[in-house]
N, C-alpha and C positions, 0 to 999 in steps of 0.2 A: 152556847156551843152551836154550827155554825155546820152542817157537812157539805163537803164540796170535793165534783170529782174535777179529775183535770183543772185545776185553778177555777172551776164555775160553780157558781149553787147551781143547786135543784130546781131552782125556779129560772133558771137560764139554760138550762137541759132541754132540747129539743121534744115534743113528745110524740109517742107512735101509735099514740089511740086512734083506733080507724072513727073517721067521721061516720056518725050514722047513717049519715044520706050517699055516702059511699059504698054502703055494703050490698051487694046483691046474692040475697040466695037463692041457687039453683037446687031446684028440683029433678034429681035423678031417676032415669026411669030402670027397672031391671035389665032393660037391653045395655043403657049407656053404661050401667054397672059391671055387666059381665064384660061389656069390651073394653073398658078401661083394667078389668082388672087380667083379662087375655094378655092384652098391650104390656103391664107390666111384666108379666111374666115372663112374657118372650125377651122384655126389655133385661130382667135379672137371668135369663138363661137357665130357667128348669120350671120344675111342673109347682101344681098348686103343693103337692105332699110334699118335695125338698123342699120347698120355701118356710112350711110350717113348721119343718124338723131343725132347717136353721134357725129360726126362730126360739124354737123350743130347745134346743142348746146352748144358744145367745153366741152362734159364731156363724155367721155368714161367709159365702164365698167371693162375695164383694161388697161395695159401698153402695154399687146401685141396686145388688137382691136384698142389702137395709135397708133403704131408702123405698123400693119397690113393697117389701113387707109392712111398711108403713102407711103406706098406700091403701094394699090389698086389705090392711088387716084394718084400717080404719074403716071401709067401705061397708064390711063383716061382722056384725053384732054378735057375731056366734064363731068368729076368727080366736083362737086358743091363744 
């Protein structure tokens, strides 16, 4: 047996594993932290507390305060 998407095997499947010598990690300082997550905010359009409360209801007032909570809440080891 044989799996194949789209008429191709798996071994004809392009793949999206980042090359190791592509990757750069950046090191975040607390400044860069806080203004990116300012930036968001302003970008989702309310303060850090709406953004947690939509969160913590799982209904956002748009795509970008999800997308923006994603963000924030990544950045936040202590983000709810």
């Amino acid at each position: 047996m044989s799996v194949t998407v789209e008429g191709r095997s798996l071994d004809e499947l392009p793949s999206y594993a980042a090359d190791p010598d592509e990757i750069e990690v950046v090191d975040l300082s607390g400044e860069d932290v806080e203004r990116i997550v300012t930036e968001a905010l302003e970008a989702a359009e309310c303060t850090r507390a709406e953004l947690e409360q939509q969160a913590a209801d799982g209904e956002f007032t748009s795509e970008v305060a999800r997308r923006m909570w994603f963000l924030v809440s990544s950045l936040d080891p202590n983000a709810p």
